[in-house]
C-alpha positions as CSV (number, residue, x, y, z in Angstrom):
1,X,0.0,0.0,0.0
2,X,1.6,3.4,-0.9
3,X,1.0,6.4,1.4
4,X,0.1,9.5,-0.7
5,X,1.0,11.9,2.2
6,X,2.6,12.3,5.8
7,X,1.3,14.0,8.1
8,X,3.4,16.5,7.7
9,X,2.9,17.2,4.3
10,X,-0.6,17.4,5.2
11,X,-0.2,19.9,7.6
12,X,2.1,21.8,5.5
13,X,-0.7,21.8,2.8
14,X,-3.6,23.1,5.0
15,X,-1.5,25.5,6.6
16,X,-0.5,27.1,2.7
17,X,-3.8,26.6,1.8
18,X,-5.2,28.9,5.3
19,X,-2.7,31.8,4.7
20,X,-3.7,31.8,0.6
21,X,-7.2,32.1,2.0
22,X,-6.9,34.6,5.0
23,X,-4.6,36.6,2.5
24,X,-7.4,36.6,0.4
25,X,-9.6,37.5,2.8
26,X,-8.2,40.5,3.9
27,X,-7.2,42.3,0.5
28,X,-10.8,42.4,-0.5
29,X,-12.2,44.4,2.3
30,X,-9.6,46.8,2.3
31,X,-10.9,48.8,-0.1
32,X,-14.2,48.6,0.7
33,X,-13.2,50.0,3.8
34,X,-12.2,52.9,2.7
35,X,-14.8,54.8,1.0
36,X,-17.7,56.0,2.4
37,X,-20.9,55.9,0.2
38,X,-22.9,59.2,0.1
39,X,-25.7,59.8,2.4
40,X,-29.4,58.9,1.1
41,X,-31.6,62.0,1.1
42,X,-32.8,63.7,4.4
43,X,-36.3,63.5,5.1
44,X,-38.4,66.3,3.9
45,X,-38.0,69.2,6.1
46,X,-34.8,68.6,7.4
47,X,-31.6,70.3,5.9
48,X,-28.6,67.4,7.2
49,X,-25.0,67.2,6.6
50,X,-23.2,63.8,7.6
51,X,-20.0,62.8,8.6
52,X,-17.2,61.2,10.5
53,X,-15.3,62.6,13.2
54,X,-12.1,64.4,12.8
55,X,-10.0,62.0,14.8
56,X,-12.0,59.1,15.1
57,X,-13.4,57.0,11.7
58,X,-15.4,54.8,13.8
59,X,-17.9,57.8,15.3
60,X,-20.5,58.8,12.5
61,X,-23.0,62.2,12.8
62,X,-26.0,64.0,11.4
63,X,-26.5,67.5,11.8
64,X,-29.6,68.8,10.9
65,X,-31.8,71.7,10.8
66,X,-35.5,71.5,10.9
67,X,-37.0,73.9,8.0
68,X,-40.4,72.8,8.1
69,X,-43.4,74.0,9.7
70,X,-43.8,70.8,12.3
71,X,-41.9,69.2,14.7
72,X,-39.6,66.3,13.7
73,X,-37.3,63.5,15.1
74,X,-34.0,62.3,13.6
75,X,-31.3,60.1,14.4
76,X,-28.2,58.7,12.6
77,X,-28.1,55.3,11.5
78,X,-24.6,54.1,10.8
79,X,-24.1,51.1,8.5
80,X,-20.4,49.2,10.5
81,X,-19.4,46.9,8.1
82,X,-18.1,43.9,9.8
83,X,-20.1,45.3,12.7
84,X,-23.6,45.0,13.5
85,X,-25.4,48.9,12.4
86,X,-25.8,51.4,14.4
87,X,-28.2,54.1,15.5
88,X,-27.8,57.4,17.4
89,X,-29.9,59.3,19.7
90,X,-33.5,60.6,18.7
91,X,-33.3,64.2,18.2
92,X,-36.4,66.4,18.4
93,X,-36.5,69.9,16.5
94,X,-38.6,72.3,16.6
95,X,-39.2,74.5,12.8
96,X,-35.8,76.4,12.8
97,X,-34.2,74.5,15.0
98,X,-30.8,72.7,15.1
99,X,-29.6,69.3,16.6
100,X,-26.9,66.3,16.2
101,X,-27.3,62.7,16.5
102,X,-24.4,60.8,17.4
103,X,-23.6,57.1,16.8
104,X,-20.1,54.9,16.8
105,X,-19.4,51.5,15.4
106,X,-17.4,49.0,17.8
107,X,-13.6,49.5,17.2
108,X,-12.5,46.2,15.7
109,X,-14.8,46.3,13.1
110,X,-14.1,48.2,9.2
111,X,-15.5,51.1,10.2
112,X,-18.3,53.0,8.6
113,X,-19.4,52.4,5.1
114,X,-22.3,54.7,5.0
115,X,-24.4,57.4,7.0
116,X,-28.0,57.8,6.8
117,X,-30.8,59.9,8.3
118,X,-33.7,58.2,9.3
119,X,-37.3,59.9,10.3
């Protein structure tokens, strides 16, 4: 009977054949990580701008100002990637008024990939 392969060979094999894939693995996301998609439109009445923090890529915001005629709420909604999605505070405005919403995606995930404002 003729052996096809050691155990080391075997070992040697899957361990080639883990690094190919991790390596793999971790070129593709790279990229993706570091765009960040435009934000969908803000709901009617609200003027928003969107963003990331200065100094940290993982905290997302929406600033917005209410210029309609009735009272609205707002928050940030952060999509995280590897992360599970998050939202920010509710914020309340009265017409004229300004507020923030503030949301952050955990740290050892790709960060944010986009910012939107929800109603």
């Amino acid at each position: 009977m003729t052996k096809l392969f050691t155990g080391s060979a075997v070992r040697t094999l899957v361990r080639g054949a883990a690094a190919a894939g991790l390596t793999v693995a971790l070129a593709v996301p790279a990229t993706a990580a570091v765009s960040v998609a435009p934000v969908v439109a803000a709901p009617p009445g609200l003027s928003c701008d969107t963003g990331k923090h200065a100094i940290d890529d993982h905290t997302g915001y929406a600033l917005c100002r209410n210029n309609g005629a009735t009272t609205q709420t707002f928050w940030a909604h952060l999509v995280c990637g590897w992360s599970p999605d998050v939202d920010g505070e509710h914020v309340t405005l009265r017409p004229g008024d300004s507020g923030q919403s503030t949301a952050h995606c955990a740290g050892l995930g790709s960060g944010i990939g986009e910012i939107h404002v929800r109603p």
